[in-house]
Each structure stands twice: as structure tokens, then as C-alpha cells.
N, CA, C and O atoms as a DFTB+ gen file, in Angstrom:
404 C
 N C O
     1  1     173.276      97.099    -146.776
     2  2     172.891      96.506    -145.521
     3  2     173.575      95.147    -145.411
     4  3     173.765      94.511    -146.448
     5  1     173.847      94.800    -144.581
     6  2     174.914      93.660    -144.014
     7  2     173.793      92.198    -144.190
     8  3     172.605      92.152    -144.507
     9  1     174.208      91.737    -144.039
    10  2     173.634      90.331    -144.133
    11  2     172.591      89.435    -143.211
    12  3     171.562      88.824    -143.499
    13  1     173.567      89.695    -141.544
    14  2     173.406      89.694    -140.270
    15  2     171.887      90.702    -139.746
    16  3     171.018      90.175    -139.051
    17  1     171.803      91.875    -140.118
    18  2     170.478      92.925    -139.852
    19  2     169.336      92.424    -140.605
    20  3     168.151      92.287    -140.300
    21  1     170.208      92.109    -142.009
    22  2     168.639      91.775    -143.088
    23  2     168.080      90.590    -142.302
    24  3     166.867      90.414    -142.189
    25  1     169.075      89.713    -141.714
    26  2     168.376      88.064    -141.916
    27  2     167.196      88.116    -140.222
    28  3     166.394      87.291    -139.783
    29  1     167.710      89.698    -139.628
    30  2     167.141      89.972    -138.338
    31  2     165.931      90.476    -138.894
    32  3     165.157      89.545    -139.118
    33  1     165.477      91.568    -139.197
    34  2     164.699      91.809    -140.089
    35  2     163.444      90.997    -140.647
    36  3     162.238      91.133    -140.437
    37  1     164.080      90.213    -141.338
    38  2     163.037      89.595    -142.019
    39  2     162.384      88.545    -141.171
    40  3     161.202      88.202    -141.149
    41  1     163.427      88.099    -140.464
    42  2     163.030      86.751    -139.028
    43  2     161.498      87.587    -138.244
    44  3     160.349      87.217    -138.003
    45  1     162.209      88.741    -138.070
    46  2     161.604      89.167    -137.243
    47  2     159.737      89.991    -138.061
    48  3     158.760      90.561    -137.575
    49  1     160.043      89.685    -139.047
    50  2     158.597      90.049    -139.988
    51  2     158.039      88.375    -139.923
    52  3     156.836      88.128    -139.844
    53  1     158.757      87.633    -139.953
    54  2     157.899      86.278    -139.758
    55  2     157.093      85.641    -138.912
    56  3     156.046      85.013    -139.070
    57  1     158.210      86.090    -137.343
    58  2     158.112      85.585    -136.158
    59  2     156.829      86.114    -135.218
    60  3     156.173      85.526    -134.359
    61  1     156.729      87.911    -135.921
    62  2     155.878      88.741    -134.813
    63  2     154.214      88.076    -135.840
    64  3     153.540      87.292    -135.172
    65  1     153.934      88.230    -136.575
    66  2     152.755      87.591    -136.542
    67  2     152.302      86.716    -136.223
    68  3     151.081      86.715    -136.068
    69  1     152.861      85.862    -136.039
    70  2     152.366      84.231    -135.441
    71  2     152.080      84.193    -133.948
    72  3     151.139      83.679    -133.343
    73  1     153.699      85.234    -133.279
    74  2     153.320      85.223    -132.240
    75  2     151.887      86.278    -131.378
    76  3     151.360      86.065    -130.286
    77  1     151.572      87.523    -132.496
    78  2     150.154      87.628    -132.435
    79  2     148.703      86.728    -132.447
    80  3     147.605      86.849    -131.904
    81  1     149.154      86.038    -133.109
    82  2     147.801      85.135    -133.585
    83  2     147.905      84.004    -132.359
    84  3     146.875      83.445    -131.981
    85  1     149.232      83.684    -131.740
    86  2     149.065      82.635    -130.768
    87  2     148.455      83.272    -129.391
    88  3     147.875      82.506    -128.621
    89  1     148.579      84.718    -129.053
    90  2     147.762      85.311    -128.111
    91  2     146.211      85.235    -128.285
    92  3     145.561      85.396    -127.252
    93  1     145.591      85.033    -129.335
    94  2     144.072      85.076    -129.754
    95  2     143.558      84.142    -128.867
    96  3     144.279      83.387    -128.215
    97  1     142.217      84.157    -128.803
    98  2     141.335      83.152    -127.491
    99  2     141.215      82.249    -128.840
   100  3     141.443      82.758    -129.937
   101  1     140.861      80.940    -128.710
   102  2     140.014      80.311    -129.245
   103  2     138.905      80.205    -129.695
   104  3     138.147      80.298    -128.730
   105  1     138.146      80.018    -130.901
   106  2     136.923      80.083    -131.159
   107  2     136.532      81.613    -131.237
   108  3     135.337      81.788    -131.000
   109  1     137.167      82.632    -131.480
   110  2     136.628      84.014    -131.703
   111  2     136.321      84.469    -130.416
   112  3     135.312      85.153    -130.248
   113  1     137.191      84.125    -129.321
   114  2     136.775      84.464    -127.851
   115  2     135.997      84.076    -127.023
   116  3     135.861      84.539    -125.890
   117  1     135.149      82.791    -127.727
   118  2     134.155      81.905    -126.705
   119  2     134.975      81.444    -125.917
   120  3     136.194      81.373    -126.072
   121  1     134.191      81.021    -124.809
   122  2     134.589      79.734    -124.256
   123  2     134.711      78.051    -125.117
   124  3     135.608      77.208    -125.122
   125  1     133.350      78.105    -125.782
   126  2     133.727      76.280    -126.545
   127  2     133.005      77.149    -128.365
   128  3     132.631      78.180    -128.924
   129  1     133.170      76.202    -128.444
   130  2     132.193      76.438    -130.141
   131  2     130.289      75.990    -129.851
   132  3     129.565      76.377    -130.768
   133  1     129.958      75.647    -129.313
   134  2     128.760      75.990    -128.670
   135  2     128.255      77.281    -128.660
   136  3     127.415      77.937    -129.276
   137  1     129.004      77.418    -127.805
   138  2     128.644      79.059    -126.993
   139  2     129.305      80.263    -128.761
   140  3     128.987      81.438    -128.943
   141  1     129.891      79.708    -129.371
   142  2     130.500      80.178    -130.482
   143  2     129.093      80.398    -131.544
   144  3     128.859      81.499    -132.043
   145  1     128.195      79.154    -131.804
   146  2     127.787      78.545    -132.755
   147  2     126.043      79.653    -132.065
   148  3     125.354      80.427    -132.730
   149  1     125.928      79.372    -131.028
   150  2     124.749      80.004    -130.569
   151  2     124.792      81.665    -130.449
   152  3     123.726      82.274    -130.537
   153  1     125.991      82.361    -130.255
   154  2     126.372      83.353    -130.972
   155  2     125.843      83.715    -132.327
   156  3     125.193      84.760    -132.348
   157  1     125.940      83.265    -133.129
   158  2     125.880      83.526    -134.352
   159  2     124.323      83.258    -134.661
   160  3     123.636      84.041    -135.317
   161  1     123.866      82.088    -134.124
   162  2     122.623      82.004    -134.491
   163  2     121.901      82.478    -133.770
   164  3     120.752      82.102    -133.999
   165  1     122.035      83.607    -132.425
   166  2     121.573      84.825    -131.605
   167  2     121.419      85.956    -132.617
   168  3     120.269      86.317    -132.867
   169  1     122.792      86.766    -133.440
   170  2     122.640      87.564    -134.110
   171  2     121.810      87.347    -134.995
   172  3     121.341      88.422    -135.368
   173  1     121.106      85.946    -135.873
   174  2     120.519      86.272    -136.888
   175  2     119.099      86.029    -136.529
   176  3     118.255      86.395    -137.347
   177  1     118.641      85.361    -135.223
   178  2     117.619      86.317    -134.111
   179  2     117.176      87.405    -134.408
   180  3     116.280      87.897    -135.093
   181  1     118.223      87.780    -133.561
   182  2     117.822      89.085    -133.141
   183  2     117.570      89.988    -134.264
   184  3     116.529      90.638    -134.369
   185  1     118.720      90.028    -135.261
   186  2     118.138      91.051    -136.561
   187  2     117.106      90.524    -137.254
   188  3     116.284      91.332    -137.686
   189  1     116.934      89.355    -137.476
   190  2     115.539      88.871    -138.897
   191  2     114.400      88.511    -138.033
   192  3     113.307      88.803    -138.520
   193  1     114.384      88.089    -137.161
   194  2     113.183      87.048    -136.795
   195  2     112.672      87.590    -135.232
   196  3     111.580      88.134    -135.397
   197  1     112.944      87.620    -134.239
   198  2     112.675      87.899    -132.860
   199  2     113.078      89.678    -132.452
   200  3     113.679      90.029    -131.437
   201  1     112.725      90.304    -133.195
   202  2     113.184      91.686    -133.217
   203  2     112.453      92.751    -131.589
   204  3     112.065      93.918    -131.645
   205  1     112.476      91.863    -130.338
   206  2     112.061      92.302    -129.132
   207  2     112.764      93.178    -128.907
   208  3     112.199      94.203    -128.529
   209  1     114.143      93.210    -129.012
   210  2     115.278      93.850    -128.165
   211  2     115.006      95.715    -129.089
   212  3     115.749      96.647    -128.781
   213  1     113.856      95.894    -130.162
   214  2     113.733      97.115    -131.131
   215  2     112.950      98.136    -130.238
   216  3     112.972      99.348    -130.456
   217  1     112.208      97.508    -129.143
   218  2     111.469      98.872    -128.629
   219  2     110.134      98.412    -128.150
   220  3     109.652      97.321    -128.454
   221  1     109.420      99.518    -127.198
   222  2     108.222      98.824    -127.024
   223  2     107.044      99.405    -128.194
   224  3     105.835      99.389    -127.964
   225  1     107.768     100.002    -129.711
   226  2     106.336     100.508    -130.308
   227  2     106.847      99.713    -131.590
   228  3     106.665     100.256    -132.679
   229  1     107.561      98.297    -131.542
   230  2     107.865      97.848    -132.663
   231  2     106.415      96.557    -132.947
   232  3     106.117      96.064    -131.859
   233  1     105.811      96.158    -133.759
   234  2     104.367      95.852    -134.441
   235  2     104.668      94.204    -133.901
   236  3     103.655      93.603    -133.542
   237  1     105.730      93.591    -133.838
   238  2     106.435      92.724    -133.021
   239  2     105.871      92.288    -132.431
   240  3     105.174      93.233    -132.060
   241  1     105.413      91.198    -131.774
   242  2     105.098      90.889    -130.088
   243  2     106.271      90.116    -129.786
   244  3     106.680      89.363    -130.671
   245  1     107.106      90.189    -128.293
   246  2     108.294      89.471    -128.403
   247  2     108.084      88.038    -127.513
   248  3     107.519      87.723    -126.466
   249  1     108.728      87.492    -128.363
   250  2     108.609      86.123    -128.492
   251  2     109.621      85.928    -126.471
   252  3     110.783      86.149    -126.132
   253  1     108.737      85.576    -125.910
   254  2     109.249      84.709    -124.374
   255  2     110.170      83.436    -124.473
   256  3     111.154      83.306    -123.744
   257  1     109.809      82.531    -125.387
   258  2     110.787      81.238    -125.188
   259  2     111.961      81.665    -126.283
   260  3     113.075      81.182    -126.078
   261  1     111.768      82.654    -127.582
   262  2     113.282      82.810    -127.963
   263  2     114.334      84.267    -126.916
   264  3     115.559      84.378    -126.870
   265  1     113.567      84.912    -126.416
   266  2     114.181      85.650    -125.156
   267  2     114.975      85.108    -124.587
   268  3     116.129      85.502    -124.425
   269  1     114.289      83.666    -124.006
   270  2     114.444      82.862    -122.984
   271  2     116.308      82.150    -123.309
   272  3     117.212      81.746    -122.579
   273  1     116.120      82.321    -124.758
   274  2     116.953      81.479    -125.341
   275  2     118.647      82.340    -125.753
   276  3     119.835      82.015    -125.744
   277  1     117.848      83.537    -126.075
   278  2     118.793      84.623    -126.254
   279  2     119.752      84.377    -124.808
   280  3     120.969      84.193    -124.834
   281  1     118.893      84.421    -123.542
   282  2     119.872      84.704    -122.203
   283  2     120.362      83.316    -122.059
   284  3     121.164      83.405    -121.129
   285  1     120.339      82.294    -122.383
   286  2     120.758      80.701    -121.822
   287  2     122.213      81.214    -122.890
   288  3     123.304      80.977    -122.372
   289  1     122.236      81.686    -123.891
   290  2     123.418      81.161    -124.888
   291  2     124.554      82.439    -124.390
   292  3     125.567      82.617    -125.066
   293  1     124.324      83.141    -123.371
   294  2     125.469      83.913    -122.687
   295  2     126.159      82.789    -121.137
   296  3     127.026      83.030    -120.296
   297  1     125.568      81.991    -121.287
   298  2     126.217      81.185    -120.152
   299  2     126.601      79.869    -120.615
   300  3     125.954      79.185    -121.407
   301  1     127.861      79.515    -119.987
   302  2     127.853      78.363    -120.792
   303  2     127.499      76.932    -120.318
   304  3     127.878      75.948    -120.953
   305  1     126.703      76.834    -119.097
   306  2     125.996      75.851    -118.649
   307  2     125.061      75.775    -119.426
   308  3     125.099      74.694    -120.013
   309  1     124.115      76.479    -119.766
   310  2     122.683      76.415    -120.512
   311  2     122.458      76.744    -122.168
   312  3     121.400      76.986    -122.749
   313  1     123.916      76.661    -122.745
   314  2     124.254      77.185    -124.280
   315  2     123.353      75.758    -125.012
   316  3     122.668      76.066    -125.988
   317  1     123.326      74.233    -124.587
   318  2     122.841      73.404    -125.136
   319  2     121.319      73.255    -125.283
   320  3     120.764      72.508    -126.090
   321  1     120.743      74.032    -124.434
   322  2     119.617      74.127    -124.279
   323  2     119.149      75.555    -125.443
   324  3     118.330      75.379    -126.345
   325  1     119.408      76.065    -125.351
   326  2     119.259      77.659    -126.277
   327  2     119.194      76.911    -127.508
   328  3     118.104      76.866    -128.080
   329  1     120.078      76.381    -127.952
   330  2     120.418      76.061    -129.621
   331  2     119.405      75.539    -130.259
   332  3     118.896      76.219    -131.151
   333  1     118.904      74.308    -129.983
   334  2     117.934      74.052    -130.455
   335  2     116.255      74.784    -130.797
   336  3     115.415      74.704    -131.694
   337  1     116.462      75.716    -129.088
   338  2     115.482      76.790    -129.665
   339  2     115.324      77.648    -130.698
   340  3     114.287      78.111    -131.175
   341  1     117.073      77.904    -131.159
   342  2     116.869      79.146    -131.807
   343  2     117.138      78.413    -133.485
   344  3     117.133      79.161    -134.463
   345  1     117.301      77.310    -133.599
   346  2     117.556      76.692    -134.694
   347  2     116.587      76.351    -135.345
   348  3     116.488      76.257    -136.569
   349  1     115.447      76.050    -134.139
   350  2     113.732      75.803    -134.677
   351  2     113.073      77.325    -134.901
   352  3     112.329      77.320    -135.881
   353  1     113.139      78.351    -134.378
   354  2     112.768      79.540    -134.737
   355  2     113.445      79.866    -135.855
   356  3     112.533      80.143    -136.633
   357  1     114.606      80.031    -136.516
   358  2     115.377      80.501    -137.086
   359  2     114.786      79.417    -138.906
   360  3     114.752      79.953    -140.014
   361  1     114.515      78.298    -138.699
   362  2     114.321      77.738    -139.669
   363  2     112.671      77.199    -139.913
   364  3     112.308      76.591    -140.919
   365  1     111.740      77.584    -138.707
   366  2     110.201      78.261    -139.185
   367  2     110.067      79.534    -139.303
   368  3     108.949      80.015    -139.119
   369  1     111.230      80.421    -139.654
   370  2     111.236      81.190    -140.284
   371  2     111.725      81.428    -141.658
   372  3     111.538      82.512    -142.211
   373  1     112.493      80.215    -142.359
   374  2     112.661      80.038    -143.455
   375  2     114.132      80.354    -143.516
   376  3     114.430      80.709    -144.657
   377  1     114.999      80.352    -142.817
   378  2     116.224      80.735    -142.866
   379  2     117.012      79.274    -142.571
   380  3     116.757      78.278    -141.894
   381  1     118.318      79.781    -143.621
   382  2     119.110      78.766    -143.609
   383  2     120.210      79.116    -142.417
   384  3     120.659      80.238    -142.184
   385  1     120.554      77.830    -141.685
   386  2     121.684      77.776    -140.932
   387  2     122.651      78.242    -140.780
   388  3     123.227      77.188    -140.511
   389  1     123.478      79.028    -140.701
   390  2     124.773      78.968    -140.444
   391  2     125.537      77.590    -139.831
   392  3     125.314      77.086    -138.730
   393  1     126.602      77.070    -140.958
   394  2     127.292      75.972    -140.577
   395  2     127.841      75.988    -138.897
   396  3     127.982      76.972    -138.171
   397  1     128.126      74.305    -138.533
   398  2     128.577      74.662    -136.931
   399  2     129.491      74.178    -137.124
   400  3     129.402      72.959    -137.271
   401  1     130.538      74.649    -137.211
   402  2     132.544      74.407    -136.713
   403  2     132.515      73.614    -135.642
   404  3     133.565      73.277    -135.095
């Protein structure tokens, strides 16, 4: 193989990943790291602690102000307001944080 193809080649094994990764959204597709950060502390909601979204024959009663909180952290006007809710539920429940980026 010629010199000229290899050095195409290999450029071109360098070049196409980056330029993948520069198409990516920011923040895992949020809008800010807010809306990122309340994400995450939604999922561990919803699976450990506020388990409403399981049914109406789950032993559960579902909690209204972390509901409340679940729907604020899909918008990103009201994501600042959610967080703190779910950070105080999430840790009188004995759970540790997930760090905020």
C-alpha cells in the first residue's frame, strides 16, 4: 500500500470520531445541567423512594409534592424548584446524592 492511501486512512480513523462526538447535545441531551442533574435524581425517585408511577394496587400511597416535582424537572423554567424537593425526599430516605456536574 502506497504511502499517500495509508496516511488517508488512518487521518480518516482519527478525524471521523471526533467529528461524531462534536454532533452530541450537551450535557447528555439536556438543555442545562440542571435539568441534567434533576434527571438523575428523578430516576432514583422514581425506582427507590416515590414508586406512584407502579400502579394503583402498589401498598405505596403516592406522594403529591414529589409528583409535583417529578413534572417541574421536564421543563426547564421550573427544574430549580423540583431539585430541592427531590433532594430532601431522596435523602429522608437515606440515600446518598448523586454528584452535580
Amino acid at each position: 500500500m502506497s504511502r499517500i492511501p495509508m496516511l488517508l486512512v488512518v487521518g480518516a480513523c482519527l478525524v471521523l470520531p471526533l467529528a461524531a462526538r462534536a454532533q452530541e447535545k450537551p450535557f447528555g441531551g439536556y438543555p442545562n445541567a440542571d435539568m441534567e442533574y434533576c434527571a438523575r435524581l428523578s430516576d432514583l425517585y422514581v425506582r427507590y423512594v416515590g414508586r406512584a408511577e407502579a400502579g394503583p394496587r402498589t401498598p405505596v400511597t403516592p406522594d403529591a409534592v414529589g409528583g409535583t416535582a417529578l413534572a417541574q424537572c421536564k421543563h426547564e423554567d421550573t427544574v430549580t424548584q423540583a431539585i430541592p424537593v427531590l433532594e430532601r425526599k431522596l435523602l429522608d430516605a437515606r440515600f446518598t446524592l448523586p454528584p452535580r456536574n
